[in-house]
N, C-alpha and C positions, 0 to 999 in steps of 0.2 A: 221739289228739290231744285235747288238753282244753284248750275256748276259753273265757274270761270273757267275755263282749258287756254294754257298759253301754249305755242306752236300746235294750233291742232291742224293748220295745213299741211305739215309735213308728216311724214310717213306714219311714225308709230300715234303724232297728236289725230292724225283722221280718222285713223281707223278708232283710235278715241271715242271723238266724236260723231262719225257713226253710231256705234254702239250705245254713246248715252242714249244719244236722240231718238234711234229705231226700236232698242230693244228696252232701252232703262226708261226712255220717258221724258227724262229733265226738262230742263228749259236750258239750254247751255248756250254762254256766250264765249265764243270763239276769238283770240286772240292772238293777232299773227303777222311780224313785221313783212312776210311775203320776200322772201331772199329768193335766190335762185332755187331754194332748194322747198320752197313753200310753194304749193298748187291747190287752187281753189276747184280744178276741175277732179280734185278727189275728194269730192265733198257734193259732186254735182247730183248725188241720188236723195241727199237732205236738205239740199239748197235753197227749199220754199218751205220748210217747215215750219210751224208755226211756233214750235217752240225751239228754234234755232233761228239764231244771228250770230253777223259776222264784225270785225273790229281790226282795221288794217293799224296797227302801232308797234311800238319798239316797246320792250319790257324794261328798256335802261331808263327809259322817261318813266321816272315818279311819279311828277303830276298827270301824265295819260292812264298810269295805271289808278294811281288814287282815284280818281275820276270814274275810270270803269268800276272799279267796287261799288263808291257810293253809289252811283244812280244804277248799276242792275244787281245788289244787295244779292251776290252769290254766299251761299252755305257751306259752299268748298272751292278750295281752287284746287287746281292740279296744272302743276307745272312742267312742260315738255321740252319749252322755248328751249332751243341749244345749238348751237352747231356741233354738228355730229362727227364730220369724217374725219379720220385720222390722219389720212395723205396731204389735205389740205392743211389742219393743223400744222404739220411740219413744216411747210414751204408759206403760210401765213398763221403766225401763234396768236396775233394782235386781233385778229376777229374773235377768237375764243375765249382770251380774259374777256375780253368786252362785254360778250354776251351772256357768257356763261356762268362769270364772276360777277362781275358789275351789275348783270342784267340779275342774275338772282338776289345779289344784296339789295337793289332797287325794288323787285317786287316783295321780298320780305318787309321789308319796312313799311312799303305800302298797305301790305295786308296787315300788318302788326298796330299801324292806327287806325285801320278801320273797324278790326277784330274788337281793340281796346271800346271803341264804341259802341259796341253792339251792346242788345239788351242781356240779362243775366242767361235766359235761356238760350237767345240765339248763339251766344260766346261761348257757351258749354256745348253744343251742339256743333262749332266751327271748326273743319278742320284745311289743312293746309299739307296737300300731297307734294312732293319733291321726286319729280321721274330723274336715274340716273343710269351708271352702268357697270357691269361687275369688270371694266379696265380698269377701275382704280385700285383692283387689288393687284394691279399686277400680270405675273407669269405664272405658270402652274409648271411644275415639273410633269413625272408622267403619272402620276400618284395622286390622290387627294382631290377636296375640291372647296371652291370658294364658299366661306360660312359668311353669317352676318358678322361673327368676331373677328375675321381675317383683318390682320393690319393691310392698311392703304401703303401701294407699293409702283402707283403709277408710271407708265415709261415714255408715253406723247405727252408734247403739249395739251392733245384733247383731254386725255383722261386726267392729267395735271389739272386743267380746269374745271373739271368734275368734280374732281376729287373735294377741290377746295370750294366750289357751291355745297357738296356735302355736309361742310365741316361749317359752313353757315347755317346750314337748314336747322342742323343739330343745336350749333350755336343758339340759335333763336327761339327754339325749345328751352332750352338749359336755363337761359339769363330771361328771356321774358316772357315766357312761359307762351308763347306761340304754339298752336297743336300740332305742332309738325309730323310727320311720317316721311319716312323715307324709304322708296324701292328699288333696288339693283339687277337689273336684267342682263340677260345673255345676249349672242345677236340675233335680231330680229331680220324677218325674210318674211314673204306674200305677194299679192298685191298693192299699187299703187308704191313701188320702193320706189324711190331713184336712181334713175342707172348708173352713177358713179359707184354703187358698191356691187361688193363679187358678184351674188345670185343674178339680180338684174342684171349685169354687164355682161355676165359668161350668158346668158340667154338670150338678149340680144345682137350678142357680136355670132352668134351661132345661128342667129335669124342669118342673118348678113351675110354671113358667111366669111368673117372677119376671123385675123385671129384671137384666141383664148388668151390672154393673159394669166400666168399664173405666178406667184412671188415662190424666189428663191426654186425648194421641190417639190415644196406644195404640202410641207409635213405639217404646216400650223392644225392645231386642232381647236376646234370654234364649235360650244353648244349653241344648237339652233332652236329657235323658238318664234310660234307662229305668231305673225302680229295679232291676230283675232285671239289668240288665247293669252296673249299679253293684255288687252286691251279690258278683256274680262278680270284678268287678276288685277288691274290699276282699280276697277271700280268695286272691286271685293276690298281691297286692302283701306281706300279710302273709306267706307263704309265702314268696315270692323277692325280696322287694323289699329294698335295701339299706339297713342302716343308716343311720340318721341321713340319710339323706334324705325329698324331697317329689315326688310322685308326682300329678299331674292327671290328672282322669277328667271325660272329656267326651264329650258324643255326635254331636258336629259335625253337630247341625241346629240351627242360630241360625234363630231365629223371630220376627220382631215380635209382640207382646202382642196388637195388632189380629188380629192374623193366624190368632193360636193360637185365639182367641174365632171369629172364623171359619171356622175347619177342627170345630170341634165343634159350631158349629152346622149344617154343612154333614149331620155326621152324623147328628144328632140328627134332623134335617128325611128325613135315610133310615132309618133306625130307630125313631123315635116321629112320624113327622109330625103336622101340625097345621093349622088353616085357614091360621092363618098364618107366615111363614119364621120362625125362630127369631131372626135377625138382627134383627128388627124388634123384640127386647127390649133390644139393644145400649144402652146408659145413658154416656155419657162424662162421670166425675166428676172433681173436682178432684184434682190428683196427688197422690203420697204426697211428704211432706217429702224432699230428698234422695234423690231417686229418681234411681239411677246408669241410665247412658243406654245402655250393652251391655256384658255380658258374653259372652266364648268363651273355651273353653279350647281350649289348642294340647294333643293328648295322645298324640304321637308319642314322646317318653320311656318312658310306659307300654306303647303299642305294640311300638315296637323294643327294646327288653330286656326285657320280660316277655309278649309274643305277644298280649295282649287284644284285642278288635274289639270294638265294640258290635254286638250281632246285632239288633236294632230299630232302624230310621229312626223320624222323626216320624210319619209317616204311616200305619205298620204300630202303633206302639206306642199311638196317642193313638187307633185305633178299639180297640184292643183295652182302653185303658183306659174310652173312653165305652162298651162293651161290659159291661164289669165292674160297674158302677157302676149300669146299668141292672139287670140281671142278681143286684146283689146287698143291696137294700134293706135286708135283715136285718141289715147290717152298719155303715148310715151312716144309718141313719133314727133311731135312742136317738141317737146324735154330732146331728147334724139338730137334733132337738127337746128332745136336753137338754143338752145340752152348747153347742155354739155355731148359732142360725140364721142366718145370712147377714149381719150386722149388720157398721158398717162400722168398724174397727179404725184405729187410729193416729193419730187425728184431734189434733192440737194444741189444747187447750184454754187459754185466755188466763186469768193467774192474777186 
């Protein structure tokens, strides 16, 4: 099996590509314009494998992406390539069409002439995964939970942009019969994140001994899910998953933001203690613009037709990730100090 992965540098494409590589076997060729937020040193445990390469390009360039299909004649792509944060969205929206619009309609089409060419059996066998995320539905009141039916109800720019790669993938399905699949996730946390978002940030600024940052009072509520067992449902879902549908992956532990800040302090204060509780850097700042009030994904469709569980809880997963984090400096200290310090993103500036 030969899988294309675009952004598998970044957090949820590595652990990816890990998993093809170590436990699936593939031959996977890895494709990854390498942003700030792309690192090849999370990739450094498969980096000589034999059936792994690497491919520094942009997904908005057509002819680079044509290019990579024809000569490494992958079986599936799976698509991750995105700009993710939402803070950054806000304060720049112009990187997120680009990439996440443009950039998907460009790899669509690419793979839709290559697809067109393949032999009878290889085109019957071709599929084309589209990784996204369950903000384009929106806000959840305190009740209920996001289905595959849920109307699209986006409130950033990022999920805006999601949303409407979405509505291509599907597109592309519908009108030219491209084998699309589409999967909607909760948020993801582990290893290898980067520390602009919560979990990493509230753990390192708690190394530091900085303060915690927290929006608004911390009442958002956000289903967590482990990268490793998202990683595992991408390669079920692309495997057996049906056509031209959408497919949610969730870990059903909905957490308040307060809460999540507290369960890693809790650890922190048993693993690196200090004179004083960790809690006591806790900082409540002004909310982020449009900050939707809960997400959860319902992920019983994924369950019962294609067997997936999450084998992580919050509680197993979120010491194993302040475990990590502690455990692996080498790997978030140059991210730390050159790349992004803790500073605070998304701020509204009046013109």
């Amino acid at each position: 099996m030969r899988i294309l992965v675009t952004g598998g540098a970044g957090f949820i494409g590595s652990a990816l590509v890990r998993h093809l590589v170590k436990d699936v076997g593939a031959e996977v060729l890895n494709i990854d314009k390498l942003t700030y937020a792309g690192n090849l040193a999370s990739l450094k445990e498969i980096e000589g494998a034999p059936n792994y390469r690497f491919l520094q390009a942009d997904i908005c360039d057509m002819p680079k992406m044509s290019e990579a299909m024809t000569t490494f004649h992958p079986d599936r792509i799976m698509h991750l390539a995105a700009e993710s944060h939402v803070d950054r969205s806000i304060s720049g929206a112009g990187d997120f069409v680009q990439t996440n619009v443009i950039g998907t309609f460009s790899l669509l089409e690419a793979a839709r002439h290559y697809w067109n060419d393949l032999s009878p059996a290889r085109k019957d066998a071709f599929r084309f995964l589209h990784v996204s995320t369950d903000e384009v539905y929106g806000s959840l009141g305190e009740g209920g939970l996001f289905e595959e039916v849920t109307a699209y109800d986006p409130s950033s720019p990022y999920s805006a942009s999601k949303a409407a790669s979405d509505h291509l993938a599907i597109a592309w399905y519908r009108t030219y019969g491209l084998p699309v699949i589409v999967s909607n996730c909760s948020n993801n946390y582990g290893p290898y994140h980067f520390p602009e978002k919560l979990i990493p940030l509230i753990i390192l600024n708690a190394m530091e001994g900085k303060p915690l940052p927290v929006y608004g009072q911390g009442v958002n509520i956000r289903d967590w899910l482990f990268v490793d067992d998202h990683a595992r449902a991408l390669s079920l879902i692309v495997s057996r998953g049906r056509l031209g549908e959408k497919y949610n992956v969730g870990g059903r532990n909905e957490r308040r933001n307060i809460d999540v800040v507290r369960r890693i302090c809790a650890l922190m204060d048993e693993l690196r203690p200090e004179p004083k509780l960790h809690t006591d850097l806790i900082t409540f700042v002004t909310d982020r613009p449009g900050h939707d009030a809960r997400y959860a994904i319902d992920a019983t469709k994924l369950e019962t037709e294609l067997g997936w569980r999450a084998q992580e809880n919050f509680d197993s997963g979120i010491e194993r990730t302040v475990r990590w984090y502690l455990e692996n400096e080498w790997w978030w200290q140059p991210l730390r100090h050159g790349v992004y310090s803790g500073e605070r993103l998304g701020i509204l500036k009046k013109d």
